[in-house]
N, C-alpha and C positions, 0 to 999 in steps of 0.2 A: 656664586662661582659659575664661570660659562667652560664650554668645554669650545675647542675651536671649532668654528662657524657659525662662533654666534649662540646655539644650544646650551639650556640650562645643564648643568653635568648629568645631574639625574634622568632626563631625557637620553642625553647621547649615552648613557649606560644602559637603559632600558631598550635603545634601540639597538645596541650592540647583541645583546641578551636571544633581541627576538628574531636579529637576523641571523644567528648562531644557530637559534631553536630550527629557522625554515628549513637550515642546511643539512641535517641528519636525519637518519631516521629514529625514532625510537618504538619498540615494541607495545602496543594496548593503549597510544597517547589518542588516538580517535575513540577509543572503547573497545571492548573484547573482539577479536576476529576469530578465535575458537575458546569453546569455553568447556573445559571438561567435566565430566558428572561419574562419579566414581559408583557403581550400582553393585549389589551382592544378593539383589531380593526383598531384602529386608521393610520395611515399613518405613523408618528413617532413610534408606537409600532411595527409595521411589519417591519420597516428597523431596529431597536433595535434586533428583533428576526432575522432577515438576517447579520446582525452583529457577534450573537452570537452562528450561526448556522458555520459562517467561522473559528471563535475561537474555537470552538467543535469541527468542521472539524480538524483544523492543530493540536491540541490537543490530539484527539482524546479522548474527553471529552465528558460526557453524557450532553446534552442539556436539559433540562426542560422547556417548553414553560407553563408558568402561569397564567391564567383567575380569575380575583377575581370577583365573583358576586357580585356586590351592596347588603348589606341586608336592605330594606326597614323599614322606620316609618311604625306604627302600623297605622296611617290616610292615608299614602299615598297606604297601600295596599288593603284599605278597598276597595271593587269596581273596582280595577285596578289590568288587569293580568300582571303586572310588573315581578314577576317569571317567569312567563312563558317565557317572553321576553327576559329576562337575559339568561335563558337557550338554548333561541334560539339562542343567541349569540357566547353563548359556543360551539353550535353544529355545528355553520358556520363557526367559528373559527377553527374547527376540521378540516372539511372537505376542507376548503382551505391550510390548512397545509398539509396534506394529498395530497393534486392535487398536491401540489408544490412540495413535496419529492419525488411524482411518477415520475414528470416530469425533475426533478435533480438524481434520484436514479443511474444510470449509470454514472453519472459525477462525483458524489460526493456521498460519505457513510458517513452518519451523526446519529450518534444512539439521538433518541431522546424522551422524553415523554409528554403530555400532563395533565394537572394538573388543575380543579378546585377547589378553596377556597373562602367561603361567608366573608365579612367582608368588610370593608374599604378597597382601594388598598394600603395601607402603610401596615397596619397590615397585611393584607394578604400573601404580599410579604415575610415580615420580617416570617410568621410562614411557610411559603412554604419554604426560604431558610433557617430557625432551621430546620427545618423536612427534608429535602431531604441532608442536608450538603453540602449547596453550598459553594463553594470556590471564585465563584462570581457572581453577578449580574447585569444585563444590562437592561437597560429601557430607553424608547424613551423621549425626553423632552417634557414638557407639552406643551399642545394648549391652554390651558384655560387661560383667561387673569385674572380670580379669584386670582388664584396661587401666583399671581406677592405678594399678599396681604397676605396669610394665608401659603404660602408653597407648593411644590411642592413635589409630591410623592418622586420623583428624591434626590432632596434637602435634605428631612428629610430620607432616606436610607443614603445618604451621610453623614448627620451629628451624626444616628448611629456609623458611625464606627466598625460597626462589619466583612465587606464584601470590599474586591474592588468591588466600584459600577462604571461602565462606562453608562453615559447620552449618548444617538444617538440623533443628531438634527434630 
């Protein structure tokens, strides 16, 4: 069967296809252009972030390293500098990301940003990558045996559906 001028169908439908493809745009069809890395400290989050710093690297993808502050019950902060603590977290977090880019910057160029959000770590996530337009997300697997029960940050970005999420054990 020819399709008119001549062209086998299957040709003039594949060419219809790919001059459709040229004409939009679509999000992450070249590969990641920011790729988010969900960090807390943990053991599992810093290989999640070393992970997602290689995928950036070969990419050449902007990297976002993300900290979401716990925001405290209104009892649990009465009397307790828990803020302050969170932030000290954030700040250590900095500065060891920092020691390790200094100490990689000649081996590897990695552009990459730093990002605090208060909130829950799901929610967090999920508005750091609306906000920053990630194309993906990567997060270490959980440690907590809670999780097994109610969910795991991991789990429920996956069951979104909005993002390739990659779990690092």
């Amino acid at each position: 069967m020819e399709a008119p001028g001549g062209r086998p169908a299957a040709e003039a439908t594949l060419g219809a296809v790919t001059d459709q493809q040229h004409q939009r745009f679509e999000r992450g069809t070249d590969g990641p252009k920011v790729i988010v890395a969900g960090i807390d400290g943990s053991d599992s989050s810093m290989r999640a972030a070393a992970y997602a710093a290689g995928l950036a690297r070969r990419q050449n993808a902007m990297l976002a390293l993300v900290y979401v502050q716990p925001v405290m019950s209104a009892g649990a902060a009465l009397g307790a500098p828990v803020a302050e603590a969170t932030g000290e977290v954030a700040e250590g977090l900095v500065n060891e990301i920092r020691t390790a880019t200094e100490r990689l910057r000649d081996i590897w160029n990695v552009r990459w940003e730093f990002h605090t959000f208060h909130g829950d770590p799901y929610n967090g996530l999920v508005t750091a990558a609306d906000e920053l337009k990630a194309d993906a997300v990567i997060v270490g697997a959980s440690e907590s045996a809670g999780h097994r029960f109610i969910g795991s940050v991991a789990v429920r970005l996956v069951k979104a559906g909005r993002w390739p999420v990659t779990v690092v054990p």
